[in-house]
Structures are given as C-alpha cells and as structure tokens.
C-alpha positions, 0 to 999 in steps of 0.5 A: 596511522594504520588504525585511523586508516581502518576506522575510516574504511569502515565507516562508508559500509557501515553509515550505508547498510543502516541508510539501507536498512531504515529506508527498506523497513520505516515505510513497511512500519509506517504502513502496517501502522495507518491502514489496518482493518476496521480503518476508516479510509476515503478512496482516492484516485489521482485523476479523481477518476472512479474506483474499481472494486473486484471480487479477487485481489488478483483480477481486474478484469470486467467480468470480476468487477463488483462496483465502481466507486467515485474518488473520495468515496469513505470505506472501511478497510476489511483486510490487506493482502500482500503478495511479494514479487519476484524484485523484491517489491510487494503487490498490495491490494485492499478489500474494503466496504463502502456504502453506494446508493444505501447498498454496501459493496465489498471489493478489492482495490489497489494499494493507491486508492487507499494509500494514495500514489506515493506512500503514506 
C-alpha cells in the first residue's frame, strides 16, 4: 500500500507544472506563429475607436503621435517589439504601416489593435 500511496502523491505535482507549463508556453507559440512581419493585419479597437500610432514603441504621448487611424484600417505589420515586465508578463507593441488618404504611415500600436483584447 506504501508504494500505491507515493504514486498518488506524486500525481497532483505532476498533472499541475505540465497545466502550468502548456498554459505559460502555447499562447507565446501561438503569437510568434500569427503575427509576424510582412503580415497582413487590420487594426482594431474594442470601441472602434481610432488607432493611434506613435513614432516610439514606448511613448504615447501627443507630441510622438504619427497618425491616427480609423478601426479596421489594413496594415502590414513591420516588427514586434517585447519588453518583459517586472511580474513576468510582456509589453508588446506592434510597428506597422498603413496607407491613409494615399499616403503610407508607419507607427507603433498597441498589442490590442493587432491582436485584438483577448489573445489570438
């Protein structure tokens, strides 16, 4: 019975860290796969609201603003940039390039105009 005992307590640690490692490593595996550069996109905003795009991945503020872009505006996605954060998560920010009044813009956007507010 000892031995049935020690399978059993083994089982929970084991059936949990490969939950925990599916769920930490499929949504990164699924993301590097769908948005790469040279991708398509069409830029969305919950409240089709419309898309700011900045000249730096890390500044949003008015005077770094490139364009503003209505929701579901096509884009071409040009690179990623991820920057991990103190918790463990990521912030993510797109550049991409659109094509407004026949005049292409090139910015940076948040991860949720290209990736939409839950993840792909």
């Amino acid at each position: 019975m000892g031995a049935g005992h020690a399978d059993a307590d083994l089982s929970d640690p084991i059936a949990f860290s490969v939950l925990f490692l599916s769920d930490a490593y499929f949504p990164q595996e699924v993301d590097d796969k769908t948005w790469s550069p040279g991708d398509q996109i069409v830029l969305q905003d919950d409240d089709d609201d419309p898309i700011r795009l900045t000249n730096r991945w890390d500044n949003w503020s008015q005077s770094h603003e490139v364009a503003s872009v209505p929701h579901g505006t096509e884009a071409t996605v040009l690179q990623k940039h991820i920057e991990p954060m103190v918790d463990g998560s990521a912030l993510i920010r797109y550049e991409i390039e659109a094509a407004i009044d026949g005049k292409t813009v090139r910015g940076w956007v948040h991860r949720e105009a290209v990736e939409g507010s839950t993840a792909p």
